[in-house]
C-alpha positions in Angstrom: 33.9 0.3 -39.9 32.8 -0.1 -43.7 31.1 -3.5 -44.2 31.9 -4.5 -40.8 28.4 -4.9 -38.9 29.1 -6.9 -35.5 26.6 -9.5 -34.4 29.1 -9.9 -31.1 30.2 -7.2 -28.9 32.3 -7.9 -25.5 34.7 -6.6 -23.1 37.7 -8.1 -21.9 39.4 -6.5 -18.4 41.8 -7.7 -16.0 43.9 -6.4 -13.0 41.6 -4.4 -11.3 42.7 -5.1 -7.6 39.6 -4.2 -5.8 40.5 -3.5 -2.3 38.5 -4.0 0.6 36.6 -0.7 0.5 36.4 1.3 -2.3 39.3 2.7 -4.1 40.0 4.9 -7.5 39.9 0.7 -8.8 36.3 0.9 -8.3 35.1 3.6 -9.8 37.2 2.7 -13.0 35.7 -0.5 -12.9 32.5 1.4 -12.6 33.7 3.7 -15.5 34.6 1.4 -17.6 31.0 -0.9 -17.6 29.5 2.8 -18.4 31.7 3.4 -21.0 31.4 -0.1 -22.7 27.5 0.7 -22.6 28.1 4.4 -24.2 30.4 2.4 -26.7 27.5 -0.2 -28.0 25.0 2.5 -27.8 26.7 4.7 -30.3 27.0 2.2 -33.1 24.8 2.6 -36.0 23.2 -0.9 -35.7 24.8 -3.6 -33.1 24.0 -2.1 -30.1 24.7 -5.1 -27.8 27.2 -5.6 -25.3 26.8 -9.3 -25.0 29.4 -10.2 -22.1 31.8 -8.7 -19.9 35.3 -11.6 -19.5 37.1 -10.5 -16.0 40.5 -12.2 -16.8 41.8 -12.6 -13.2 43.2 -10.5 -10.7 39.9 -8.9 -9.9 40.2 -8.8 -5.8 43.4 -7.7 -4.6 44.0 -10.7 -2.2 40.6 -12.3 -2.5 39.0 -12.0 0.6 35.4 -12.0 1.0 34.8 -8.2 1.0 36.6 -7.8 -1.9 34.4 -10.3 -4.3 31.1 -8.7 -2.4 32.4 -5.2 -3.5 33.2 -6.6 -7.1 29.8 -8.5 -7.1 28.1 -5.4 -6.0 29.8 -3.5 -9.2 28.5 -6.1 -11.5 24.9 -5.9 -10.1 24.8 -2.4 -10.4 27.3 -1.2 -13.7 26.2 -3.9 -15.7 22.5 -5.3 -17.8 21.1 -8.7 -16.8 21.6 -9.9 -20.4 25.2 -9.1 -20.1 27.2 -12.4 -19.8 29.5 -12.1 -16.5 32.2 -14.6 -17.8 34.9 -14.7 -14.7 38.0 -16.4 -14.1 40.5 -16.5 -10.9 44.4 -16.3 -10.7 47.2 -15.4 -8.1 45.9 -12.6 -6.4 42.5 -14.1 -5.5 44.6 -16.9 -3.4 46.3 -14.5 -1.4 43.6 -14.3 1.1 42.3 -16.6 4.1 43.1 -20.6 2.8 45.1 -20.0 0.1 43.7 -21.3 -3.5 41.3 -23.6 -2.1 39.8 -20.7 -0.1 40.1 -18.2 -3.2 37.8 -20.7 -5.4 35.5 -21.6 -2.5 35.0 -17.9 -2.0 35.1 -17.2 -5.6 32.2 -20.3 -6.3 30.1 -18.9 -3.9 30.2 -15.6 -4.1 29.4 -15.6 -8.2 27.7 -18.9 -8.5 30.5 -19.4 -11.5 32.9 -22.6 -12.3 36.8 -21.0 -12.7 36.6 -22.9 -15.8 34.2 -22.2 -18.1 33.0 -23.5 -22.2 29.7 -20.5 -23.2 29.1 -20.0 -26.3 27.7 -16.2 -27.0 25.9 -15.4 -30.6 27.7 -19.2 -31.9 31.0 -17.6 -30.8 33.3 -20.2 -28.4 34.5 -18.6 -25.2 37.2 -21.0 -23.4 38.3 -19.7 -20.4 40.3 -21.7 -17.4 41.7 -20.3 -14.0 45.1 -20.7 -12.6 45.6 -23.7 -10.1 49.8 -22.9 -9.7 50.1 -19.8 -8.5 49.6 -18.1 -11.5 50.1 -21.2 -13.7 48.1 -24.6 -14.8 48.4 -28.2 -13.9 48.1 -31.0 -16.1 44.4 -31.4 -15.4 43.7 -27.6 -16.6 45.9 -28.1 -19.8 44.0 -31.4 -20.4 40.6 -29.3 -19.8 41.9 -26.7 -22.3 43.1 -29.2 -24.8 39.3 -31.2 -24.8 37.6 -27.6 -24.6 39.3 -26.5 -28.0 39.0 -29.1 -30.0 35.3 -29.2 -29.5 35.3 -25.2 -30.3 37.2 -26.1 -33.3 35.3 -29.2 -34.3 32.0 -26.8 -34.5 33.6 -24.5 -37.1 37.4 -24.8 -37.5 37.8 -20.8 -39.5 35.5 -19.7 -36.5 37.5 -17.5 -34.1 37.7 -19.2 -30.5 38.0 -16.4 -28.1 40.3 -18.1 -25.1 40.9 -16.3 -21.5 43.8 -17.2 -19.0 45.2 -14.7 -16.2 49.1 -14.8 -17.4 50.1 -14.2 -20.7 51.4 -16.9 -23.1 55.2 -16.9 -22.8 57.1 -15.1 -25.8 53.4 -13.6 -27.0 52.5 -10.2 -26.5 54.4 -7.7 -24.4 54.5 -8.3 -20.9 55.2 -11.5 -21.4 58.8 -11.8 -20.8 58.5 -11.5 -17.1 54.7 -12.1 -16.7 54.2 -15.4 -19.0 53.5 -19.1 -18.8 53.8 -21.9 -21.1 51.6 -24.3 -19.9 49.3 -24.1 -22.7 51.8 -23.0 -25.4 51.9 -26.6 -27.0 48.0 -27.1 -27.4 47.1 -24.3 -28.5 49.6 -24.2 -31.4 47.3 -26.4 -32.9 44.3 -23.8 -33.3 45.7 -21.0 -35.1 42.0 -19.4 -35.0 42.5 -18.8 -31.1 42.8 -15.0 -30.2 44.0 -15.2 -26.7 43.0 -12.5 -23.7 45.8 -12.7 -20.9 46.8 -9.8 -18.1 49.3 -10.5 -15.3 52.1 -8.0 -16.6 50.0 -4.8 -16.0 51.4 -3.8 -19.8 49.6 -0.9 -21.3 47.2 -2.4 -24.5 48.2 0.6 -27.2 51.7 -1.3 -27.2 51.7 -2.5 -30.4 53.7 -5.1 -28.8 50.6 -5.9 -27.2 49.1 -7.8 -30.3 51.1 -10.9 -31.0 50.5 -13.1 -33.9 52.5 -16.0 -34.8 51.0 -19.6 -34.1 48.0 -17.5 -33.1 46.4 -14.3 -31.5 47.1 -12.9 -28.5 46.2 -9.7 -26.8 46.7 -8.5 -23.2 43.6 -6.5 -21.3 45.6 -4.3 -19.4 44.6 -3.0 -15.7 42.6 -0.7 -13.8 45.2 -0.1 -11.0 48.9 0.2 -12.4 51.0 -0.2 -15.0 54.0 -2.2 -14.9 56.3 -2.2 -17.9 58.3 -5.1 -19.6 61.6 -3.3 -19.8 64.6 -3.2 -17.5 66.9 -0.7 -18.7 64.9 2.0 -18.0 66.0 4.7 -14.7 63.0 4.0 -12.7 62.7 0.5 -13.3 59.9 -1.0 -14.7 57.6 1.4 -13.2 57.0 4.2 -15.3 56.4 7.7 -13.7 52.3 8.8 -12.9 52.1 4.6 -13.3 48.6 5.0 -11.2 47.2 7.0 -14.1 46.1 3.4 -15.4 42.5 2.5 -16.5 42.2 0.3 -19.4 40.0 -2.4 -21.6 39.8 -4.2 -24.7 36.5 -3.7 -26.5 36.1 -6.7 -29.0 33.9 -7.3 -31.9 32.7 -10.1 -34.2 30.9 -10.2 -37.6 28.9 -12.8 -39.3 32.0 -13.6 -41.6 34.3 -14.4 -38.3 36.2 -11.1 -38.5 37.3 -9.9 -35.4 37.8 -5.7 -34.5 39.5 -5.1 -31.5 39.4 -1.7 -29.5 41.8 -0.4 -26.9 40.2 1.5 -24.8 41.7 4.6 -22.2 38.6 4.4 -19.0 40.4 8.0 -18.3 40.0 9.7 -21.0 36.8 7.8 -21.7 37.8 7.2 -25.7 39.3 4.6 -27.6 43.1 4.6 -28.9 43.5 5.7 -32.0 44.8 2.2 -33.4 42.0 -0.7 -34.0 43.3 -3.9 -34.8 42.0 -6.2 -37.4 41.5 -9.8 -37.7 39.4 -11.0 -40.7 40.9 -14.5 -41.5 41.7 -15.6 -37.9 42.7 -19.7 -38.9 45.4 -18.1 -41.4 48.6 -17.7 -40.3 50.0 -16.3 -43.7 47.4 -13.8 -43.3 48.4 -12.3 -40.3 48.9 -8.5 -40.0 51.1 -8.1 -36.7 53.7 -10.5 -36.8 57.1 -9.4 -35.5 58.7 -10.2 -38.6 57.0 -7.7 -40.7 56.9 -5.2 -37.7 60.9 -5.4 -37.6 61.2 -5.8 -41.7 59.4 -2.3 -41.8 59.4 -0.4 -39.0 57.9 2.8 -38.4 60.0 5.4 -39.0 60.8 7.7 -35.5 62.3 11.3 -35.8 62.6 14.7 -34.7 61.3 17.5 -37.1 64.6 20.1 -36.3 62.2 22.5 -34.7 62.4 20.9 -30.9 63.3 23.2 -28.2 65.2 21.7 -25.4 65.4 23.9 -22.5 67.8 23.0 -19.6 68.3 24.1 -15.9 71.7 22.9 -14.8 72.7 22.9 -10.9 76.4 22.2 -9.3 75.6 18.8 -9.9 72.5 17.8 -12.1 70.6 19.1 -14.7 66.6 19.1 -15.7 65.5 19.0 -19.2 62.6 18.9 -21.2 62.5 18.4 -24.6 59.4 18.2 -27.1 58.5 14.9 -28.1 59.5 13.2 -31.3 57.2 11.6 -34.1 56.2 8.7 -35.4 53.3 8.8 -37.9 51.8 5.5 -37.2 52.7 4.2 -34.1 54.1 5.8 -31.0 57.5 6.8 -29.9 58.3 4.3 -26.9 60.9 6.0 -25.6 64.2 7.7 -25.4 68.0 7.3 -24.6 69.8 10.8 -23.0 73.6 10.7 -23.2 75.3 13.4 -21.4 79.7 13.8 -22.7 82.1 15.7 -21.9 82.5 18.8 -23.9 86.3 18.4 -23.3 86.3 15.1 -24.4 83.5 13.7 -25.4 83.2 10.8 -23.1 79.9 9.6 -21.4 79.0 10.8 -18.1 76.2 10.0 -17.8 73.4 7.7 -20.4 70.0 6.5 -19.4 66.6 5.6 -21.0 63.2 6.9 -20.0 60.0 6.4 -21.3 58.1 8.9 -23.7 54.8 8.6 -21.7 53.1 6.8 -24.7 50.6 4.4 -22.7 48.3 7.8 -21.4 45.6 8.5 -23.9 46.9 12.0 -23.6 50.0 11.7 -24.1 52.2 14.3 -23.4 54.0 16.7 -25.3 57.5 17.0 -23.7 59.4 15.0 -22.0 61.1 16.2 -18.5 64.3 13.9 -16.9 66.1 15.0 -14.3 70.2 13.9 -14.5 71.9 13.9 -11.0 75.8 12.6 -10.5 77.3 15.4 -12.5 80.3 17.8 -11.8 80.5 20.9 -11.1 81.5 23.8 -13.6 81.9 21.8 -16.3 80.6 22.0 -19.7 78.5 19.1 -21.5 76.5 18.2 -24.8 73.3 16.5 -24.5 72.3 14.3 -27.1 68.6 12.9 -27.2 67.8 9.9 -29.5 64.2 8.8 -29.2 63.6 5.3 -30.4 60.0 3.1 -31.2 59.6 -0.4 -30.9 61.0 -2.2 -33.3 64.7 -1.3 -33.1 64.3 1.8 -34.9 66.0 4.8 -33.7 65.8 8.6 -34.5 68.9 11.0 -35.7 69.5 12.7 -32.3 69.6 15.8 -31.6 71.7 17.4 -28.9 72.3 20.8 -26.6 75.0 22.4 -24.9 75.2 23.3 -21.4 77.6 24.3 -18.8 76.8 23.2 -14.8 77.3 25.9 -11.9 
């Protein structure tokens, strides 16, 4: 990036749910340490990847196989001058003893503190494990509140690069259902902090997945599954192929304090097309992805006229697939299908499915099947595909008759 030359180059991953022998979680974790390296090599200049932040959810149920096999990975994927930075949360107390046994395992097994203060090229790195379930007691929001202000107190337009498991409640996406608040209060006072947080399993191209308001905040992701943060969708919030998940946050600094950050696909083995820039972390007003100016101006979604939708109708359900729509600059989230009447035009059936946009190769139709119709009867499709920001398309819609 033009007069962009990091001096600070890390990774941030989280959800990987290693099993207790090895699984397709493994050799993305495996992947992804490879492709970090690849990443840092190919840069002009910087060619450092100065420390690897797990964010939680690492072992599947924390059992001592599990950290061995994650150890192991980290021995042999990544360079001795690579910070290992890790940090515990639910799933690594759902072993033998509960949390007590998850950190006594977790201690021993990586010779680490679940709470950690490092400081990497003069760069602050805060992050604090989970000692409620997923959430934080008063003595971790005390540590957190001490940690910062001495992070901030070194140099307060600095950013402060802070790591918990769950996402901050009502940050990025994911948050709805996968969010805490412990924190929320102190860390509104540090408007330099760009957060890391998993939990939710939410894919990181969302461009719901930047937050900005008080502060930053990002979510890493997973290596195992996604989940989704939306409700209303006919599967749930588990999107279709949702195993076809592998993927981290690439994050650079520069001398100035500017901050790049890079989602990265481990399947594909490329970055997403979007980067998103920080360069004045401690301002507010200058904040890029607010939710304000994302719903002020949002992307505009819409079909170009030429989409074919082709449709095989039965006695009672039909399969379509249609082409995707576009959006120039973002992605289309997803669409709503209405199937009327012919006769007279009311609804028999309406549902919302997802375009597919989290898979680095995304694809280029979209194919629903509709089940609960009636026989010999004639209907009108209509297909309205919508982003993320409340903006829907003009829909476009198709005849077609059942058997």
């Amino acid at each position: 990036m033009e007069n962009f030359n990091p001096i600070l180059r890390f990774v941030a991953v989280s959800d990987i749910h290693y099993k207790s022998e090895r699984t397709a979680e493994t050799e993305r974790m495996e992947k992804a340490m490879q492709a970090a390296y690849r990443f840092a090599d190919n840069h002009p200049t910087y060619k450092n990847l100065d420390a690897v932040v797990v964010v939680g959810d690492f072992a599947n149920s924390g059992e001592q196989v599990q950290m061995d096999l994650f150890k192991e990975t980290l021995q042999n994927f990544t360079k001795e001058e690579t910070k290992k930075i890790m940090l515990i949360s639910s799933h690594e107390f759902h072993g033998t003893g509960g949390m007590e046994g998850g950190y006594e395992r977790f201690e021993k097994t990586f010779g680490q503190k679940g709470d950690q203060h490092n400081v990497i090229n003069g760069f602050h790195f805060v992050s604090v494990s989970s000692n409620n379930g997923a959430g934080f007691q008063e003595d971790k929001v005390e540590y957190m509140a001490e940690e910062l202000a001495k992070a901030a107190a070194d140099d307060p337009k600095k950013p402060i690069f802070v790591f918990q498991h769950p996402h901050i409640q009502s940050t990025v996406y994911g948050s709805c259902l996968w969010g805490e608040s412990d924190f929320t209060a102190v860390m509104m006072n540090y408007p330099q902090i760009i957060d890391f947080s998993g939990h939710s399993h939410a894919p990181i191209n969302d461009p719901r997945s930047i937050h900005q308001q008080h502060f930053t905040s990002l979510g890493t992701g997973t290596l195992s599954y996604f989940e989704l943060d939306e409700f209303d969708k006919i599967y749930s919030t588990f999107p279709p192929e949702k195993e076809k998940a592998a993927q981290m946050t690439i994050v650079e600094a520069d001398a100035e304090g500017r901050v790049r950050i890079y989602p990265y696909d481990v399947i594909t083995d490329r970055p997403f097309p979007r980067v998103w820039k920080i360069d004045t972390p401690y301002d507010p007003d200058s904040f890029l992805y607010t939710e304000a100016k994302h719903y002020a101006a949002p992307e505009k979604v819409y079909f170009t006229g030429n989409e074919k939708i082709e449709i095989e109708a039965d006695e009672n359900e039909c399969t379509v697939t249609f082409d995707q729509a576009k959006c120039d600059d973002e992605y289309v989230n997803g669409y709503e299908l209405t199937v009327r009447r012919k006769s007279d035009g009311l609804i028999e059936r309406h549902l919302s499915v997802w375009s597919g946009y989290y898979f680095n190769d995304m694809p280029e139709t979209v194919t629903q099947k509709i089940e609960n119709l009636k026989e010999d009867t004639e209907y009108i499709l209509e297909i309205k595909a919508y982003g993320f920001w409340k903006n829907y398309s003009e829909k476009i819609t198709k005849e077609f008759k059942t058997k």
